[in-house]
N, C-alpha and C positions, 0 to 999 in steps of 0.2 A: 173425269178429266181433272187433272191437276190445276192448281189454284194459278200458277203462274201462264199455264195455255189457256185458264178461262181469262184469265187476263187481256192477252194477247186477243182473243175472239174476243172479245168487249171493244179494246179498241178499236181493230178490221172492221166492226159493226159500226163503231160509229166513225169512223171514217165514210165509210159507205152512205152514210147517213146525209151527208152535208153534198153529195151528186145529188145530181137527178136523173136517178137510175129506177126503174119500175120494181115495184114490191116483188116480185117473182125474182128478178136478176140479182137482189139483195140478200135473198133466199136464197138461191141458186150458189153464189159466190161464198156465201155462210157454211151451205153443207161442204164446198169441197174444201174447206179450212178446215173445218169440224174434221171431214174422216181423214186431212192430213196430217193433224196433230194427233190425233189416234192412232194411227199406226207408228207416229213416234214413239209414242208413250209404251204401246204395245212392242215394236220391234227393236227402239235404241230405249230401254230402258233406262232412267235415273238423268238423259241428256236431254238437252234446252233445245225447244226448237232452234232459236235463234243462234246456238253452236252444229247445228248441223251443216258437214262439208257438201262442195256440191258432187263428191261420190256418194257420199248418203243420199244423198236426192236422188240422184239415178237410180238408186236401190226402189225410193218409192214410183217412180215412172216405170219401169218394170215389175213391177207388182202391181199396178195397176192394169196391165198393157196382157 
């Protein structure tokens, strides 16, 4: 994972962090960040998460789906 999506899951993590949300749902919420920023990495090569449109997005809902 690129330095700038580890980033980005560091903060989401500690975001998550200041709820009170149970250990498992902090996990749960982490992995689907985690393989969403992966298949960025992997399918929109060299683009920020944070520049993706929301027709990219749908790209990853059906890929999922």
């Amino acid at each position: 994972m690129n330095d700038n999506n580890k980033k980005l899951l560091e903060k989401h993590t500690d975001i998550l962090s200041v709820r009170d949300l149970a250990v498992n749902t902090v996990a749960t919420y982490t992995s689907y960040l985690t393989a969403y920023l992966k298949w960025v990495e992997e399918s929109l090569p060299g683009r920020k998460a944070e520049s993706i449109t929301w027709e990219e997005m749908r790209c990853y809902i059906r890929y999922l789906k």
